[in-house]
Each structure stands twice: as C-alpha cells, then as structure tokens.
N, C-alpha and C positions, 0 to 999 in steps of 0.2 A: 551547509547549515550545521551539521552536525559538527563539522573541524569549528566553525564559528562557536557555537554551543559550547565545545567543550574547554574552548579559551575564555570564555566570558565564567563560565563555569569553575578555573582554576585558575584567572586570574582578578574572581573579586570578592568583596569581603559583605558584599551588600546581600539580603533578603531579595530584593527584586532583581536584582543583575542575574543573582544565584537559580532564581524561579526561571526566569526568561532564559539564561544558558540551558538548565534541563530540556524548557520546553523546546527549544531550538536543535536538540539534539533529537528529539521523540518524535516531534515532526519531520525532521531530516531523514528518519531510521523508515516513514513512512515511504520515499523514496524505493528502496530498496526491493521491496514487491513488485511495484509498478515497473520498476527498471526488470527485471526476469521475465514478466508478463510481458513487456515489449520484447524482448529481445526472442522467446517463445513463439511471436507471431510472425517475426520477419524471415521466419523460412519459409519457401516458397508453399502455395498451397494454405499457409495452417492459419492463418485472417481468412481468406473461403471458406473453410470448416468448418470457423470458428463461428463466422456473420449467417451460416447456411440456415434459413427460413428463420431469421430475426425481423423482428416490427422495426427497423433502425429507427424511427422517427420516436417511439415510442420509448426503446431504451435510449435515445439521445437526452429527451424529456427528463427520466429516469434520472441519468446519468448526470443531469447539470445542478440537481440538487445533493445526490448521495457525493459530488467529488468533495464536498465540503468536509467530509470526516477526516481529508489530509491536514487539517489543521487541528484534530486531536492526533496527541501527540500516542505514537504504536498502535492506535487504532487500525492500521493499513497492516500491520506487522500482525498484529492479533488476528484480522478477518483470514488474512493469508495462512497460516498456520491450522485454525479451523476448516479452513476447506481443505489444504492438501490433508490434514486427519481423515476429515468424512468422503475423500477421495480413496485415500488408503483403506478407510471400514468398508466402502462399498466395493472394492475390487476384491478384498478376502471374502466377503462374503455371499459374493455371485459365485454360482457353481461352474 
C-alpha cells in the first residue's frame, strides 16, 4: 500500500489521485504496529501471557469493531507510539 501510495502520489498531477496516494500510504504505515505486535507474540509462551484471564469472546466482540481505525490513515501508528510512551511513564515511575 504504501509503495502503491507513493507512486500514485509522485506520479500524478490530479487533487484526487494525489488525496488517495497519501491516504494509501497512512493506512499502509498502519501495517507497521500490527506487524511488531505479531511478530512479539510468536515467541513461545508470550500469546499465553498475553490472552491469561481474557473474556476472548468479549474482546473478540470489542475487537471487530475497533479494527476498523486501520483505515484512518496513522491512526494505528499514533495509538502505538502513545502506549509504548505511557509504557515507558509507567515503568519509571514504579519504584
């Protein structure tokens, strides 16, 4: 998406081609989180860890409406960045 994005993006002269290459680049950037969050789970172990005393049915529920913010463009890039921050605050500031 984003390679797509960025050809449509520098290869046209149009307002909409131009909107729609961004937007295909910002949503594609969404990728990027999700792909580290996978890759973080498949070591052995840390999907148990991670699912340990979850409602699954519950956040499955949850989860088929919130996937929808992959189609605002860096919204995935924005929430990721905000949690690892308020990750960082909270580990300095446990004693």
């Amino acid at each position: 998406m984003v390679t797509w994005g960025g050809w449509l993006l520098a290869s046209s002269d149009g307002f909409a081609t131009r909107t729609l290459g961004l937007w295909l680049i910002g949503a594609g950037l969404n990728y990027a989180p999700l792909s580290l969050y996978a890759l973080a789970l498949i070591r052995p172990g840390a999907l148990d860890a991670e699912l340990a005393g979850v409602d699954t049915g519950g956040e499955l529920r949850r989860y088929a409406v919130l996937q929808l913010w992959v189609f605002v463009p860096l919204a995935l890039v924005v929430f990721a960045v905000r949690d690892a921050l308020a990750r960082r605050g909270a580990r300095t500031t446990t004693p």
